[in-house]
C-alpha positions in Angstrom: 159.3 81.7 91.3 161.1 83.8 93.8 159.8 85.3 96.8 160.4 88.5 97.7 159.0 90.6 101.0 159.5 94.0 101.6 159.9 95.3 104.7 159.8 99.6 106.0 162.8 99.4 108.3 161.1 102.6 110.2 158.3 100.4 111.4 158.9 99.0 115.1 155.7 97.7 115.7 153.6 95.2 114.4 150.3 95.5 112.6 147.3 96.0 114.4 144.6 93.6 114.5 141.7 94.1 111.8 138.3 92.4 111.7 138.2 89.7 109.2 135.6 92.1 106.9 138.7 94.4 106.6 141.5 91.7 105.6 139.1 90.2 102.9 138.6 93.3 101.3 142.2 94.4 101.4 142.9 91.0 99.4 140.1 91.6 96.8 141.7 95.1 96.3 145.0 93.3 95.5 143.7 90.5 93.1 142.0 93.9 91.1 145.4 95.2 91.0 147.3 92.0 90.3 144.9 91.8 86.8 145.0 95.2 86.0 141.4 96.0 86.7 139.6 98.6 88.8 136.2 98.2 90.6 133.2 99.6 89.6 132.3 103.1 90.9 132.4 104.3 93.7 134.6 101.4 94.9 138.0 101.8 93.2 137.7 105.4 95.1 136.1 105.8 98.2 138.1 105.0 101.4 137.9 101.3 102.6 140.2 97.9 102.8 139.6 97.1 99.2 140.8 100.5 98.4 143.8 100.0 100.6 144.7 96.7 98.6 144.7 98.4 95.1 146.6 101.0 95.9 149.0 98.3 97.9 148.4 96.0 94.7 149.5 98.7 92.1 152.4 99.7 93.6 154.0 95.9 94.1 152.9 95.0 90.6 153.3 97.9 88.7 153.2 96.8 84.9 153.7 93.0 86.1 150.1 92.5 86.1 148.2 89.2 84.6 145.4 89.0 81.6 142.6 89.1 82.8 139.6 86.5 80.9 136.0 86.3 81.3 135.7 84.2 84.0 138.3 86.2 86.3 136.3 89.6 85.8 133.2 87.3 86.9 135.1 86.0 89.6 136.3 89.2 91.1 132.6 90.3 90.8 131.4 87.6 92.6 134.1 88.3 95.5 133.3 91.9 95.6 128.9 91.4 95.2 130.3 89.0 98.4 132.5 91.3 100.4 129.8 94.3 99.9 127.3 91.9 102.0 129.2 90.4 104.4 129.3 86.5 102.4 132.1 84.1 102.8 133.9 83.0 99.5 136.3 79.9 99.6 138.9 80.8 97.4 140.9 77.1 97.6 138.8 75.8 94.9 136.5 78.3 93.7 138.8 80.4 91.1 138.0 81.7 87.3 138.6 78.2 86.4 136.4 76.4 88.2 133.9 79.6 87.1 134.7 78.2 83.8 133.7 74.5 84.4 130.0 75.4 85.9 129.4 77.8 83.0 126.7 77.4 81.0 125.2 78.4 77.8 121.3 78.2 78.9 119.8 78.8 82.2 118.5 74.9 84.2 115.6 77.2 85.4 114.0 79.3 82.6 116.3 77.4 79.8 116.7 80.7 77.7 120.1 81.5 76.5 122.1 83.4 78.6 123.9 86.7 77.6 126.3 88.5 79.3 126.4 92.0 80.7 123.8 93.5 79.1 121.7 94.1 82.3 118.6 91.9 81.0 117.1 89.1 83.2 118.7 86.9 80.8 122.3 87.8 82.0 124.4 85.1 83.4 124.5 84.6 87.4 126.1 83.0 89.8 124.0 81.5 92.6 124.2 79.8 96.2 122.1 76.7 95.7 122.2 76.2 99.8 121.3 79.6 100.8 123.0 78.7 104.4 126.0 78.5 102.7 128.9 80.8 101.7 130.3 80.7 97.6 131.9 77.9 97.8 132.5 74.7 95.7 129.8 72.2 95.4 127.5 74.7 96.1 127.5 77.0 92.9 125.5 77.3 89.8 125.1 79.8 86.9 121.4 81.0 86.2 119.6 83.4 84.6 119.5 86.8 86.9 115.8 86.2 86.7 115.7 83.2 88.3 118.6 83.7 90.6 116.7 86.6 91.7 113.3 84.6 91.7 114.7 81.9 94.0 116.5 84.2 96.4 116.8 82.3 99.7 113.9 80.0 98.4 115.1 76.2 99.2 113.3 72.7 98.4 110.6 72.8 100.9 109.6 76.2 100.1 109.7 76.0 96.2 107.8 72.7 96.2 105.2 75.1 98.3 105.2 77.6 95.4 105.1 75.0 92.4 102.2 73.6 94.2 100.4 76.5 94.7 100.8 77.6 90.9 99.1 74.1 90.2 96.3 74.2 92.8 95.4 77.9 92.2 95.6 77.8 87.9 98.0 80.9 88.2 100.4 81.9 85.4 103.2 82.0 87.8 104.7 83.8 91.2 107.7 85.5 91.1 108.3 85.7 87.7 108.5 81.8 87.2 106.2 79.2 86.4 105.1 76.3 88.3 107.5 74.1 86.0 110.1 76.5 86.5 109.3 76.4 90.5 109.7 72.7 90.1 113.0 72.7 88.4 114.0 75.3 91.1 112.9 72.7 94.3 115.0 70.0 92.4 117.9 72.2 92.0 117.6 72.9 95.9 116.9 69.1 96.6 120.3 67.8 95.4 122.4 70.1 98.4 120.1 69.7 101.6 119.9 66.3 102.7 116.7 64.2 102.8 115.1 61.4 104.5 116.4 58.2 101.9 112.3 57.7 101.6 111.9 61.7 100.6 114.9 61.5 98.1 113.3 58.5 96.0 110.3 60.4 95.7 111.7 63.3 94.1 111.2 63.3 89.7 114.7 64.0 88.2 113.5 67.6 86.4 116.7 69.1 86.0 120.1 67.3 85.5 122.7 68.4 87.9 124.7 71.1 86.6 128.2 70.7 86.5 130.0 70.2 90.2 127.2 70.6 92.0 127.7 68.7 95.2 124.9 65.5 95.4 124.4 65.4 99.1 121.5 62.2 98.3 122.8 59.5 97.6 119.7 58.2 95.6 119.6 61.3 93.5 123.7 60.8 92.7 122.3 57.1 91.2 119.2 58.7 89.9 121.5 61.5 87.8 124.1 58.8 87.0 121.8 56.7 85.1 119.4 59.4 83.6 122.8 60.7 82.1 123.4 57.7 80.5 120.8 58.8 77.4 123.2 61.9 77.0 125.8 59.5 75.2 125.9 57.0 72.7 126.5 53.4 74.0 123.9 53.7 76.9 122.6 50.2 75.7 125.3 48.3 77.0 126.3 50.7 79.9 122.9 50.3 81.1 122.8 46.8 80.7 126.3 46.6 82.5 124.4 48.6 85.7 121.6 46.6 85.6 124.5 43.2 86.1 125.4 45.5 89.5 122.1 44.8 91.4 121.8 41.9 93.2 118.1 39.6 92.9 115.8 39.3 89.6 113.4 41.5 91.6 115.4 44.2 91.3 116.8 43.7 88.1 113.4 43.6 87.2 112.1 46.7 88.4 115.4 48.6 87.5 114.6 47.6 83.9 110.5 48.6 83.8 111.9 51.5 85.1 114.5 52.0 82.4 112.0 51.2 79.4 109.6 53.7 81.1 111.7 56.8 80.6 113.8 55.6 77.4 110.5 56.0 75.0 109.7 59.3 76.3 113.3 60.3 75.6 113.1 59.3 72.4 110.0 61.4 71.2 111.9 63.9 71.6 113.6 62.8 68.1 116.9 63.4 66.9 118.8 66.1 69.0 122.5 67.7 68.2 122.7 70.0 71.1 123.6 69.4 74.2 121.4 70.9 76.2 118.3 70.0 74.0 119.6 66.2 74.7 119.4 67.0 78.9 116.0 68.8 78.3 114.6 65.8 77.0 115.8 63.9 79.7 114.4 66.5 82.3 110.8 66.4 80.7 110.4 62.6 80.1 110.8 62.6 84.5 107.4 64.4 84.5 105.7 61.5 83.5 103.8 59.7 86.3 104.9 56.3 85.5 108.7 57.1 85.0 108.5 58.9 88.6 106.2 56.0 89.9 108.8 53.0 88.5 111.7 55.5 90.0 110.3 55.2 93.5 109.2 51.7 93.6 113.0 50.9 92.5 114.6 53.0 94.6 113.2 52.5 97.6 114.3 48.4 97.5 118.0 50.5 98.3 119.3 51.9 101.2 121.1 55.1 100.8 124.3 53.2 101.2 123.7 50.6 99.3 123.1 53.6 96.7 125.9 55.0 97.1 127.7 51.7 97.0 126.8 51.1 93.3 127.2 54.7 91.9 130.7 54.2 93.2 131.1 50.5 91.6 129.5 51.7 88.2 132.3 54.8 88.2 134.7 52.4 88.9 134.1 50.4 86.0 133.9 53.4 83.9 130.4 53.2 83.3 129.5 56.8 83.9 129.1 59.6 81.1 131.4 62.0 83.6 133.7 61.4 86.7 132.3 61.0 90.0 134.2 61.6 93.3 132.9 60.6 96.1 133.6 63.4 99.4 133.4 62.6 103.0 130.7 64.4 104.6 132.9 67.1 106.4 134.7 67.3 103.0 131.5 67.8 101.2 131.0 71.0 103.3 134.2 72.5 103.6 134.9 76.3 103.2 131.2 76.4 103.2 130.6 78.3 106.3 127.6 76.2 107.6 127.8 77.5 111.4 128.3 81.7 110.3 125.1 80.6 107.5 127.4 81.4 104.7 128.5 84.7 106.1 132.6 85.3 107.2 133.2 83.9 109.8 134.9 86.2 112.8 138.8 86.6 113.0 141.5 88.7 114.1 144.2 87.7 111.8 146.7 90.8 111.3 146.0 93.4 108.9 146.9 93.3 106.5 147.2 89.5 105.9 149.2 87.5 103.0 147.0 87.7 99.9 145.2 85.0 99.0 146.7 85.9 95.1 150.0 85.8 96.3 149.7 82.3 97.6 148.3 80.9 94.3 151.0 82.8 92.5 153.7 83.1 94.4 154.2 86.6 94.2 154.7 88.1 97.9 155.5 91.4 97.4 154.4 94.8 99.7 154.5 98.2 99.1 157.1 99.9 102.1 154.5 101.4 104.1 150.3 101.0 103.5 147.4 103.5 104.6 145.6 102.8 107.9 142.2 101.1 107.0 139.5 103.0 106.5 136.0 103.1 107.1 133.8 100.1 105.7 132.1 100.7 102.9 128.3 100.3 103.9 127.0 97.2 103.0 124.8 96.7 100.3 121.8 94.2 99.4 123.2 92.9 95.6 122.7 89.6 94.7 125.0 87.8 92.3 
């Protein structure tokens, strides 16, 4: 595709300098435009950089504007619930298609089906597992808004506090979740903070990992890898093939009284056709004592790398019911936006800058002359 710039031969000077705040919102303002799509009121009209953009955005594209799906109307909403409070969004890998890989039909919290703009608690959500973090691959799931707005900045420590307390105090629930649902929420949490190796093998496997979640344990990654095995036919003989990985009867041993504790329990659940019933009756037979108990004792005859190690010999002799691919720690948390805590980081980078849009499409275009920025929009508390 051609590239074409377009330059106002009355301007001498360069740009000035905008905050970072500015530039992102400019480029939100341009992807609204580049799908034919407006933002909600009072955005797509009151002065600021993501008003700037459309109007820059409309007049490059004109008519030349893209379809816009499901998952790119969620995506822009995610960028602009983002912009509005200050949150960083990596937009490398975190596009309406990878929306459309983590989407899911039931929430991992509440496990009700989800709808979808109807302005229920049941309505889809996107949420930061790692609240220290910015939207950003690895660290996204979809949720109910109920329990996206239950868990807030809630992480594993914290719910574990909370499902506790729901247990020691009889209560129905805090927050508008149960103490099984709190649980589900300090597993969810578990699987992005890192753990002391002896912590991770302690911790019952009560919800799966959704989709592209980043498993920053190692013994969790092995955990989920073989739990998932029950999720597809032939798990007889890929189990037995993982079993051939560990090295000493003792292990084998205790890798198998673990096995044939949470196989039965799986199996009263009885014949299940949908997917997610399948991964629920996974998820419940880890709340038995003896399936967490065998876990543990197992586990804990591994050192993290030596769990790591056979996760990635089992993938590698396609043994796995998905793909795993195995990041470098810094990789793990790039675009994250660890040091800002998930907010945008500082800059200076000329206003405005070369849409992110026009990179992934290679369109390049600019209106002849655009509007000084105007004043922020004030920021505003909504949570995806």
């Amino acid at each position: 595709m051609s590239t074409l710039t377009l330059f106002d031969d009355g301007l001498d000077t360069a740009p000035p300098a905008y905050d970072a705040h500015a530039r992102i919102g400019f480029e939100l303002g341009w992807d609204y435009a580049h799908y034919r799509l407006a933002p909600p009121a009072p955005y797509e009209q009151a002065p600021s950089a993501l008003h700037d953009g459309l109007l820059a955005g409309r007049a490059a594209f004109g008519l030349r504007t893209l379809q816009a799906s499901r998952h790119v109307r969620k995506w822009l909403q995610l960028r602009l619930h983002a912009w509005l409070r200050g949150r960083s969004v990596e937009l490398f890998q975190v596009t309406p298609n990878y929306l459309a890989q983590i989407d899911v039909a039931h929430c991992p919290i509440t496990r009700v089906e989800l709808s979808a703009a109807t302005l229920e608690p049941t309505d889809a959500s996107i949420d930061r597992v790692r609240n220290d973090a910015g939207y950003a691959a690895g660290n996204l799931v979809v949720m109910s808004t109920k329990a996206n707005h239950a868990k807030a900045a809630t992480g594993y420590r914290d719910a574990q506090r909370l499902a506790q307390r729901v247990a020691d105090e009889a209560l129905p629930g805090l927050a508008g979740l149960t103490g099984e649902q709190w649980s589900r929420v300090a597993v969810l949490c578990s699987f992005v903070e890192p753990l002391p190796h002896d912590d991770a093998c302690g911790v019952p496997l009560l919800v799966l990992p959704p989709n592209r979640l980043r498993l920053f344990n190692p013994v969790q990654a092995l955990q989920a890898f073989v739990s998932r095995q029950l999720l597809r036919p032939g798990w007889s003989q890929r189990v037995s093939r993982i079993e051939d990985l560990l090295a000493g009867k003792a292990l084998k041993h205790d890798f198998k009284s673990f096995f044939m504790a949470l196989l039965p329990r799986v199996l009263e659940a009885g014949k299940l056709t949908e997917p997610h019933e399948a991964r629920w009756a996974v998820e419940d037979a880890w709340r038995a004592p003896l399936v967490q108990q065998r876990w543990a004792q197992f586990a804990r005859q591994l050192t993290a790398a030596q769990c790591d190690a056979l996760v990635t010999k089992a993938a590698a002799r396609r043994l796995g019911t998905g793909i795993v691919c195995a990041l470098p720690e810094p990789q793990a948390t790039d675009g994250w936006n660890l040091a800002t805590r998930g907010y945008e980081a500082p800059s200076t980078a000329p206003y405005p800058s070369r849409s992110a849009a026009s990179v992934r499409t290679g369109v390049r275009a600019r209106p002849r002359a655009l509007p000084p920025p105007a004043r922020q929009l004030a920021q505003q508390s909504l949570a995806l």
